[in-house]
Backbone as ProteinMPNN parsed JSONL, in Angstrom:
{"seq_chain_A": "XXXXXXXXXXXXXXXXXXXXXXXXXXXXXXXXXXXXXXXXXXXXXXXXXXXXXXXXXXXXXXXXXXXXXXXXXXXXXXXXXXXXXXXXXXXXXXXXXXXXXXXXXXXXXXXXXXX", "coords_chain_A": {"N_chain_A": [[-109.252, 268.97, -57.442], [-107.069, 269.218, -59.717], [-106.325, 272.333, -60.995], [-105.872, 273.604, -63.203], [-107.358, 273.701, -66.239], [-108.769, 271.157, -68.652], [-107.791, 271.018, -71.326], [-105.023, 272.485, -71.289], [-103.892, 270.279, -69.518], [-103.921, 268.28, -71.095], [-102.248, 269.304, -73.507], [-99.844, 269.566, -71.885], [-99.141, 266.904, -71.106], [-99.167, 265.674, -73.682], [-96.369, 267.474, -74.437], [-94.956, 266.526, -72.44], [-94.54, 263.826, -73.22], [-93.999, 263.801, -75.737], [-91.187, 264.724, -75.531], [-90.159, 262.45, -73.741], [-90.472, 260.335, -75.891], [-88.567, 261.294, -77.731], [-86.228, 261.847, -76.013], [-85.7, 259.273, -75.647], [-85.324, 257.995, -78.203], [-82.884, 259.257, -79.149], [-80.969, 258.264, -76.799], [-80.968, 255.564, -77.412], [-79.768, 255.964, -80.154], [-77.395, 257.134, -79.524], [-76.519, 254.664, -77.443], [-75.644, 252.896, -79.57], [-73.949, 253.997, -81.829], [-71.598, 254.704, -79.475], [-71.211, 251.834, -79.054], [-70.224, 251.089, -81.661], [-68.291, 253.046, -82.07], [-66.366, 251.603, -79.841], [-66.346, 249.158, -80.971], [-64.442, 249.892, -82.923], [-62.026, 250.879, -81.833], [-61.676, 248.778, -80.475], [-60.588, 247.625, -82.368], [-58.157, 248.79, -83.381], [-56.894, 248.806, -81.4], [-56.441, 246.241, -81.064], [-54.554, 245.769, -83.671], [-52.488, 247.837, -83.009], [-50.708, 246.194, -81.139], [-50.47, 243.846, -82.492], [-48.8, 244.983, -84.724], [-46.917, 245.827, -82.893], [-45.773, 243.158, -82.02], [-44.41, 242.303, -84.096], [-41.334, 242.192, -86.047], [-38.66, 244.781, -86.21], [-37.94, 245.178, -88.844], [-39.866, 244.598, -90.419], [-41.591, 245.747, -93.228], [-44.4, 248.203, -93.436], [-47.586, 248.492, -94.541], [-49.427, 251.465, -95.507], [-52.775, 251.756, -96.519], [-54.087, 253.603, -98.931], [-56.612, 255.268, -100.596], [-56.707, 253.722, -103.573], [-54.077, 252.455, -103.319], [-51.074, 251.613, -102.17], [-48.744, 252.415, -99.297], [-46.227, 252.756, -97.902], [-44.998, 252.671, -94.833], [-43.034, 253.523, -91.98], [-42.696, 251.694, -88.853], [-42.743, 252.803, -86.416], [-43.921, 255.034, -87.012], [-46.387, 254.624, -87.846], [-47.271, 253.188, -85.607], [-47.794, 255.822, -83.958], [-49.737, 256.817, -85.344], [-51.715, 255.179, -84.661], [-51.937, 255.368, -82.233], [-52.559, 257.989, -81.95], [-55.384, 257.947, -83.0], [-56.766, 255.745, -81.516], [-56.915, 257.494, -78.921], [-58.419, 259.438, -79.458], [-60.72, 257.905, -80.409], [-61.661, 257.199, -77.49], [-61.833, 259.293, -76.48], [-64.439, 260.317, -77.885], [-65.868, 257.901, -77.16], [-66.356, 258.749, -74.396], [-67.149, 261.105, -74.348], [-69.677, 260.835, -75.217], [-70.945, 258.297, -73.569], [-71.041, 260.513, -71.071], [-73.209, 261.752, -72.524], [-75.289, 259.74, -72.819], [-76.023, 259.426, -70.536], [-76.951, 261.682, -69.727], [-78.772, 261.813, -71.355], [-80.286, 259.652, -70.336], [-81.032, 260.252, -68.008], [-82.812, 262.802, -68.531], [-84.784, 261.308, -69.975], [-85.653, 259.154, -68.304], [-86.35, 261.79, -65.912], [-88.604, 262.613, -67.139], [-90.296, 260.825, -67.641], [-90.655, 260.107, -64.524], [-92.42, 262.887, -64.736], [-94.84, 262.438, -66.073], [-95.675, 259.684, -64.49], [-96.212, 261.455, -62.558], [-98.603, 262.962, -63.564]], "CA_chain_A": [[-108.099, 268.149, -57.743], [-106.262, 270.038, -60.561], [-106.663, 274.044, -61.016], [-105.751, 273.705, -64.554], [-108.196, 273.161, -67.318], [-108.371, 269.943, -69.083], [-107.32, 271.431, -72.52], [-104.092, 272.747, -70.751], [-103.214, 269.209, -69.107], [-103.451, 267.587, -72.359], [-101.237, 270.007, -74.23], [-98.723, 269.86, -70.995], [-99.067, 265.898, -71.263], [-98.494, 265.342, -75.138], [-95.263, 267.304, -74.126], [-93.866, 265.635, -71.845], [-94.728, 262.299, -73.721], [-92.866, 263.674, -77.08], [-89.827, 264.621, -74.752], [-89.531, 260.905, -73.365], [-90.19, 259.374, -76.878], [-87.295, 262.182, -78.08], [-84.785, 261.343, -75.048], [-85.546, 257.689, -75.656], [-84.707, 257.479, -79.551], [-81.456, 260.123, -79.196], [-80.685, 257.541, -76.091], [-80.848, 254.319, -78.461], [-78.991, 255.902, -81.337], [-76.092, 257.119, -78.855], [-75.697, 253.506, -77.458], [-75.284, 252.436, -80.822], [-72.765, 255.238, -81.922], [-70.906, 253.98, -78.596], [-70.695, 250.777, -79.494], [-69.519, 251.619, -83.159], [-67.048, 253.413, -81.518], [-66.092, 250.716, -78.804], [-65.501, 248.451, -81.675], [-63.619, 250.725, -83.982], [-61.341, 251.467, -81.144], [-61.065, 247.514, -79.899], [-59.658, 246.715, -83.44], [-57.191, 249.604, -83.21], [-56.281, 248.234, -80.176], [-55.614, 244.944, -81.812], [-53.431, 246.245, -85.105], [-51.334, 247.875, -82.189], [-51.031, 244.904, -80.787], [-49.945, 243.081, -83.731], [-47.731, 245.886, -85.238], [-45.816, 245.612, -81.507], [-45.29, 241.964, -82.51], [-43.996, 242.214, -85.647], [-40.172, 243.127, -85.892], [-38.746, 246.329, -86.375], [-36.978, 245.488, -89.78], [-40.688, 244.261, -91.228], [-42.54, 246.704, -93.891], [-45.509, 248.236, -93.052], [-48.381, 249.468, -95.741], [-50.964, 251.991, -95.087], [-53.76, 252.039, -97.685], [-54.23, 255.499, -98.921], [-57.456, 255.268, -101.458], [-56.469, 252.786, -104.269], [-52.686, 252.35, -103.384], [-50.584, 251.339, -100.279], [-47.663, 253.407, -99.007], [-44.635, 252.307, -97.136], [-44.885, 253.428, -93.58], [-42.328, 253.244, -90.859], [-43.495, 251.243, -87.864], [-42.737, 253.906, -85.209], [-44.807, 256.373, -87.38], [-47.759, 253.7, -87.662], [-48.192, 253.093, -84.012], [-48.252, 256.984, -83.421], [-50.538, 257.406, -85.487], [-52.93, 254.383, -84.213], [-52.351, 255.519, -80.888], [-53.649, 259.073, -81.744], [-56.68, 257.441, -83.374], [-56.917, 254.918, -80.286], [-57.067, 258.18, -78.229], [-59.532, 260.368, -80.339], [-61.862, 257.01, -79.908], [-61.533, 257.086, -75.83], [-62.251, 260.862, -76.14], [-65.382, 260.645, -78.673], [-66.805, 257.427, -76.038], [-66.375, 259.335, -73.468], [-68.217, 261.666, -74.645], [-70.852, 259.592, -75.882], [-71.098, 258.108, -72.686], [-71.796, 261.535, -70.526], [-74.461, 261.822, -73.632], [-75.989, 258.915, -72.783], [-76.139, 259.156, -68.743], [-77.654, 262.883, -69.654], [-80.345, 261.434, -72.2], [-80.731, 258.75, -69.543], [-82.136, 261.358, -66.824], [-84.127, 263.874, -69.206], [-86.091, 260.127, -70.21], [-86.529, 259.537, -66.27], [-87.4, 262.591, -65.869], [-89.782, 262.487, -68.014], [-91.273, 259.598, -67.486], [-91.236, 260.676, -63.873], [-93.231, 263.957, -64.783], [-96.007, 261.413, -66.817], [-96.203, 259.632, -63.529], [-97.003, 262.527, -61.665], [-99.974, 263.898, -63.467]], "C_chain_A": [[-107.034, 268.979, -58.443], [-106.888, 271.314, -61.043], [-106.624, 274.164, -62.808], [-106.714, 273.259, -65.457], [-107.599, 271.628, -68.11], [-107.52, 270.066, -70.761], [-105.247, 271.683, -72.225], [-103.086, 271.331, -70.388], [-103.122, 268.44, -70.369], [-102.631, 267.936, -73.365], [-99.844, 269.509, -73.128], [-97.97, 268.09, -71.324], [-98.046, 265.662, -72.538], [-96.982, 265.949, -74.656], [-94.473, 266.806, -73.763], [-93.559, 264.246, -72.607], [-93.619, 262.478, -74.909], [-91.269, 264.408, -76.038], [-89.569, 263.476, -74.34], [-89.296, 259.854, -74.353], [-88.618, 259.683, -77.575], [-86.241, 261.605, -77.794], [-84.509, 259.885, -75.383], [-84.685, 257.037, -77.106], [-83.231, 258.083, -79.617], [-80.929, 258.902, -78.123], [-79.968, 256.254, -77.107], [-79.745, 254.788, -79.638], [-77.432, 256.779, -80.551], [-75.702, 255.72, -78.278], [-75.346, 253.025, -78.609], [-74.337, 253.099, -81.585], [-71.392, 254.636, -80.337], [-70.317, 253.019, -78.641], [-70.013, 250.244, -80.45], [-68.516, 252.0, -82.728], [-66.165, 252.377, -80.352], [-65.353, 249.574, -79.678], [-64.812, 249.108, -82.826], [-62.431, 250.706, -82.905], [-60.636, 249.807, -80.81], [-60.051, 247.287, -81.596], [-58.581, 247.793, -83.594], [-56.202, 249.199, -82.207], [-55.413, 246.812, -80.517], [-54.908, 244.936, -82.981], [-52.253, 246.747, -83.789], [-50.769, 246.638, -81.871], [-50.115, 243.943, -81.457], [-48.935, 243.966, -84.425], [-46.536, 245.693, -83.899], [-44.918, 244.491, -81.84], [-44.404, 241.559, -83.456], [-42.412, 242.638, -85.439], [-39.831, 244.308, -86.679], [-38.252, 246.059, -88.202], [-38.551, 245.136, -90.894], [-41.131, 245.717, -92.146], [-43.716, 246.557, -93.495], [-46.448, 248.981, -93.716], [-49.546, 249.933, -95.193], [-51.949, 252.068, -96.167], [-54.395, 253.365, -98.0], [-55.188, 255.157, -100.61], [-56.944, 253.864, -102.226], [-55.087, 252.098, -104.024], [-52.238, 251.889, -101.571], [-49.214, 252.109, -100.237], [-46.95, 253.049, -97.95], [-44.78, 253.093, -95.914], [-43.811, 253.066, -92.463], [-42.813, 253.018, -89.46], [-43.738, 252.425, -86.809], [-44.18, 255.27, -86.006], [-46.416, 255.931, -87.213], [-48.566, 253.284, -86.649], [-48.349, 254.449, -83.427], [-49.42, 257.161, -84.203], [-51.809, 256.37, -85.023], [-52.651, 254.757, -82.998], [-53.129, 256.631, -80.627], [-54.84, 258.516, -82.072], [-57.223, 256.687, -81.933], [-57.826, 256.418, -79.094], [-57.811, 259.005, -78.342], [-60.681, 259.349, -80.128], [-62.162, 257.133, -78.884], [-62.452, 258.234, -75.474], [-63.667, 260.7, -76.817], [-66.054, 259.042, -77.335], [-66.726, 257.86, -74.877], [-67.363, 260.421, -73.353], [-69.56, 261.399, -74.824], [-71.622, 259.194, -74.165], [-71.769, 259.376, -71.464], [-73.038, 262.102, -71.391], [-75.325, 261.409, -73.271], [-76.859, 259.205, -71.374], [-77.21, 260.789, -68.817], [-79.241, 262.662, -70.078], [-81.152, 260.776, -71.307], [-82.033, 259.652, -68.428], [-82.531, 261.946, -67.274], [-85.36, 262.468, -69.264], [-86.761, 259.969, -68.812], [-87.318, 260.036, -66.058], [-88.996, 262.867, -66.274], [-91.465, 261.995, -67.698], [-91.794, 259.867, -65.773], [-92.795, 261.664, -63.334], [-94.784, 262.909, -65.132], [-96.478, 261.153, -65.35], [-96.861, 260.358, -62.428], [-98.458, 262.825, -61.943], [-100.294, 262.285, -63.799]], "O_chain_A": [[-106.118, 269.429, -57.754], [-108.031, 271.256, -61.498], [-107.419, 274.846, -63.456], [-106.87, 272.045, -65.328], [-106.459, 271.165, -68.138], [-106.757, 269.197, -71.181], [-104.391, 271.107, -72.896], [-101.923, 271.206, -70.77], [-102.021, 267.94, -70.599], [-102.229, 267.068, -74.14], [-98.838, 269.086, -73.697], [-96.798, 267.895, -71.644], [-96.823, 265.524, -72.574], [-96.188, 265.038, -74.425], [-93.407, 266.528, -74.311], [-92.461, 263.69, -72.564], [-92.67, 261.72, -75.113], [-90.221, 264.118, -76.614], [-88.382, 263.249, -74.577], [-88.535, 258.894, -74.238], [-87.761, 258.851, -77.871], [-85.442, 261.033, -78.535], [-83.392, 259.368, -75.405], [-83.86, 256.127, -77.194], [-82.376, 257.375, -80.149], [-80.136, 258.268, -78.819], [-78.786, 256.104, -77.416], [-78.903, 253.965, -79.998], [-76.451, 256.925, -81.279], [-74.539, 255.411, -78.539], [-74.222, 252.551, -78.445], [-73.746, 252.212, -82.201], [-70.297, 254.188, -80.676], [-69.115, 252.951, -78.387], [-69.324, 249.229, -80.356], [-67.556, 251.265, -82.959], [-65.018, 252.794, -80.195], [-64.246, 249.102, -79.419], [-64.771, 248.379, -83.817], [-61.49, 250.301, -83.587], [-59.426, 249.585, -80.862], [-58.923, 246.797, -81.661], [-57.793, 247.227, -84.353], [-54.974, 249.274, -82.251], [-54.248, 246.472, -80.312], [-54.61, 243.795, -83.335], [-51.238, 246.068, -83.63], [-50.266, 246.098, -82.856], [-49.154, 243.379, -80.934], [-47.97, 243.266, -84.733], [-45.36, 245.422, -84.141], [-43.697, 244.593, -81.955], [-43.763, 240.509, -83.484], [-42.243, 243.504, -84.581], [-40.507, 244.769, -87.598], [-38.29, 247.127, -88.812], [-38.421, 245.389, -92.092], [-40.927, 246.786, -91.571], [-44.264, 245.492, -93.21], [-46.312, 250.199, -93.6], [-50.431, 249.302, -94.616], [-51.479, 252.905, -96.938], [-55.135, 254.01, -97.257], [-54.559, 254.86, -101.625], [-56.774, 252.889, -101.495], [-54.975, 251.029, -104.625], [-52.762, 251.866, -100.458], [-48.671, 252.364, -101.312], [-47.544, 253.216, -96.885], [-44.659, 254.31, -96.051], [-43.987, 251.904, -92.094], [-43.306, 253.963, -88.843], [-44.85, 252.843, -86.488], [-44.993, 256.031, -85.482], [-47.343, 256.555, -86.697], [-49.775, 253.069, -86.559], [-49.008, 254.474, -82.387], [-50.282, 257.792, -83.592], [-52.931, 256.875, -85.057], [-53.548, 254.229, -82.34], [-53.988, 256.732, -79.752], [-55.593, 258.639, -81.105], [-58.162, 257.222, -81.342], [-58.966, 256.345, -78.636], [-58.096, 259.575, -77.289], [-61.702, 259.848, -79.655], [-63.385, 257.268, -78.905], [-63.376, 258.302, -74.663], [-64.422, 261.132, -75.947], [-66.871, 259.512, -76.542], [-67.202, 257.04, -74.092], [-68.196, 260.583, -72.462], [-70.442, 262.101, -74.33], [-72.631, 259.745, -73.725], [-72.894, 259.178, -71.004], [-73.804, 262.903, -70.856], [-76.341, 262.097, -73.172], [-78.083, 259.19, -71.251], [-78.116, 260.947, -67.998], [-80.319, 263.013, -69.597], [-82.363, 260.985, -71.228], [-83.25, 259.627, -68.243], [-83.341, 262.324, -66.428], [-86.487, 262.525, -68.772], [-87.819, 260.38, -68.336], [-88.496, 259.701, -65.926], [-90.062, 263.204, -65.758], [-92.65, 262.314, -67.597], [-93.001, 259.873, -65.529], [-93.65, 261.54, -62.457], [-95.667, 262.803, -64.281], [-97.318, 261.876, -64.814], [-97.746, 260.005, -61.648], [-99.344, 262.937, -61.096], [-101.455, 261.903, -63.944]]}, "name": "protein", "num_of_chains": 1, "seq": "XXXXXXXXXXXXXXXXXXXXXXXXXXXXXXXXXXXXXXXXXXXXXXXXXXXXXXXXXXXXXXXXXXXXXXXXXXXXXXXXXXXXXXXXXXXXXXXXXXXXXXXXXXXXXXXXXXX"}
């Protein structure tokens, strides 16, 4: 059946097994990082949103540690749009993370099925 000693297949085994438990927990704690980011990004989305709304002659305060600071709208939606766009980029990332972790676990689990 198998050429390999039984000492051998059970070392080869346990491997593969702590690689699918590995891929599986890094998997889980990137959807969750994703989704952190998904809603960090939706409520960015919705302050734009609402800053758009608002007219141009309103004040607009950013909170800077204990204090708030007078911001000019135009400056406030550049800078939530870079943030907006640094989110997109970091789930995006996340996402080709995931789809990678996704197929090493497969794999994996594949290999298991084999032997």
């Amino acid at each position: 059946m198998s050429a390999l000693p039984d000492e051998t297949l059970r070392k080869i085994l346990v491997q593969i097994q702590q690689t699918a438990v590995q891929s599986q927990r890094s998997l889980n704690l990137t959807k969750q990082q994703c989704a952190a980011k998904e809603r960090e990004r939706r409520i960015v989305q919705l302050t734009i949103t609402e800053i758009s709304s608002v007219g141009r002659d309103t004040n607009l305060y950013k909170g800077v540690g204990k204090m708030f600071i007078m911001v000019p709208q135009k400056t406030m939606e550049q800078e939530l749009r870079a943030q907006e766009k640094e989110l997109t980029d970091e789930i995006n990332s996340l996402n080709k993370k995931s789809k990678y972790l996704e197929k090493q676990f497969n794999d994996a689990q594949a290999r298991l099925k084999d032997i």
